[in-house]
C-alpha positions as CSV (number, residue, x, y, z in Angstrom):
1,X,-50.0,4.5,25.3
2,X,-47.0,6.7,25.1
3,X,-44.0,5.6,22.9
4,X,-40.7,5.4,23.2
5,X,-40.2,8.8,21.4
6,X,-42.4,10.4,23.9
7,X,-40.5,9.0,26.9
8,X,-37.1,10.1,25.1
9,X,-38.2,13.5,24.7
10,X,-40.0,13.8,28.5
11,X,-36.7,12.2,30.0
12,X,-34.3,15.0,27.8
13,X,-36.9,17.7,29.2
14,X,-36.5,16.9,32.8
15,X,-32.6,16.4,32.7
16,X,-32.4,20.4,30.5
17,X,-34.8,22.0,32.6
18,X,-32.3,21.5,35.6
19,X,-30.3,24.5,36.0
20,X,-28.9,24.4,39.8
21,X,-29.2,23.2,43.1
22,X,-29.4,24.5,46.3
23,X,-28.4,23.8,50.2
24,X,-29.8,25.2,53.3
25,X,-28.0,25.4,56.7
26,X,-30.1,27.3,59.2
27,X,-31.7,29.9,57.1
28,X,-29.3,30.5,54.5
29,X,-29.3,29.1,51.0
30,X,-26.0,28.1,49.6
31,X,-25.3,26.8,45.8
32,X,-24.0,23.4,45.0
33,X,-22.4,22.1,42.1
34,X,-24.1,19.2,39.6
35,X,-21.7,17.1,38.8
36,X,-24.0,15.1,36.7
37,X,-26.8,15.4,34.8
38,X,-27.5,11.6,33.0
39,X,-30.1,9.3,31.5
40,X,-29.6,5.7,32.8
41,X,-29.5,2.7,30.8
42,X,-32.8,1.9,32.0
43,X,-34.7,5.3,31.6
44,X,-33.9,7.0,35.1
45,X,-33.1,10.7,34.8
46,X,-30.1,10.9,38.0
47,X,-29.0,14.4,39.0
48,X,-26.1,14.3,41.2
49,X,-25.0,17.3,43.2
50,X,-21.9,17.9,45.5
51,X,-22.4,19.5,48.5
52,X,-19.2,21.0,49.8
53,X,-19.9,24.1,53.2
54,X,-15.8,23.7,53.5
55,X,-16.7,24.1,57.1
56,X,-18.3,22.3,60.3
57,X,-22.6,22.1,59.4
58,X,-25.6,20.3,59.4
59,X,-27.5,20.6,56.3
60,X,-31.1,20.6,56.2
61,X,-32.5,20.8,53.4
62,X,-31.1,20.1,49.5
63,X,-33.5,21.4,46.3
64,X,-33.0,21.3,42.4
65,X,-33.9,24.7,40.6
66,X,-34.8,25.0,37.1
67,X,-33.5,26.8,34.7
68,X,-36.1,29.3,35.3
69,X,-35.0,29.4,38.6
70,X,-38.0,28.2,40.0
71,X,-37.9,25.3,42.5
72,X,-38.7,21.8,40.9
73,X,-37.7,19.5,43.8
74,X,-37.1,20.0,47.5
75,X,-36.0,17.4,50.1
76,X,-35.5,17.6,53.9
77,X,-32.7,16.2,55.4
78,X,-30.2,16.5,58.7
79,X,-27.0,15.8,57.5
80,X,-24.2,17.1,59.8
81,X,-20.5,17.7,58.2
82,X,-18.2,17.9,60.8
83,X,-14.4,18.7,60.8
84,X,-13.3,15.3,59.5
85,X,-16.3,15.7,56.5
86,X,-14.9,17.1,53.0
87,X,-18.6,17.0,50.7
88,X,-21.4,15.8,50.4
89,X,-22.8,13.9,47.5
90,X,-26.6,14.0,46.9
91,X,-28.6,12.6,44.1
92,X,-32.2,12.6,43.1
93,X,-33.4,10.2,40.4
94,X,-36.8,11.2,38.5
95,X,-38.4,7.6,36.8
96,X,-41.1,8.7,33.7
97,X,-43.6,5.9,33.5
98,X,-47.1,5.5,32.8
99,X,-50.2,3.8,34.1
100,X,-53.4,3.3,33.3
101,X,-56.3,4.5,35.2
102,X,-59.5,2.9,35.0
């Protein structure tokens, strides 16, 4: 069974590896800004990003880049920013547990 030093250091990995994320409207990727990068009291590595087109959109898909710049998580979405819309805040929480298999 993994120990708590292993889950420390897997948890640490994750949240440095993360380097930058990423919006697409229509075909065009655009950069967003982390805001934060934490561990949670109870283990979850959160990554929030803030989306912010500063104009009228609809967003379709959000993705985290490593530092390597390769892409580590993708996720589709229709979010439309209109006129009234400032940002957008998006988050994506990675939990490191382990099972057993039999």
């Amino acid at each position: 069974m993994l120990q708590t030093a292993a889950f420390t250091d897997l948890r640490n990995y994750i949240k440095g590896r993360i380097g930058s994320a990423q919006y697409r409207v229509g075909t065009t990727w655009y950069n967003a800004t982390i805001v934060e990068s934490i561990i949670t009291a109870d283990g979850i590595v959160r990554i929030k990003c803030q989306i912010a087109p500063g104009a009228a959109c609809t967003i379709a898909e959000v993705r985290l880049m490593s530092t390597a710049s390769e892409v580590w998580l993708k996720k589709t979405v229709s979010v439309v920013i209109d006129s009234a819309s400032t940002n957008l805040l998006q988050w994506f929480d990675f939990n490191v547990t382990e099972s057993e298999v039999s």
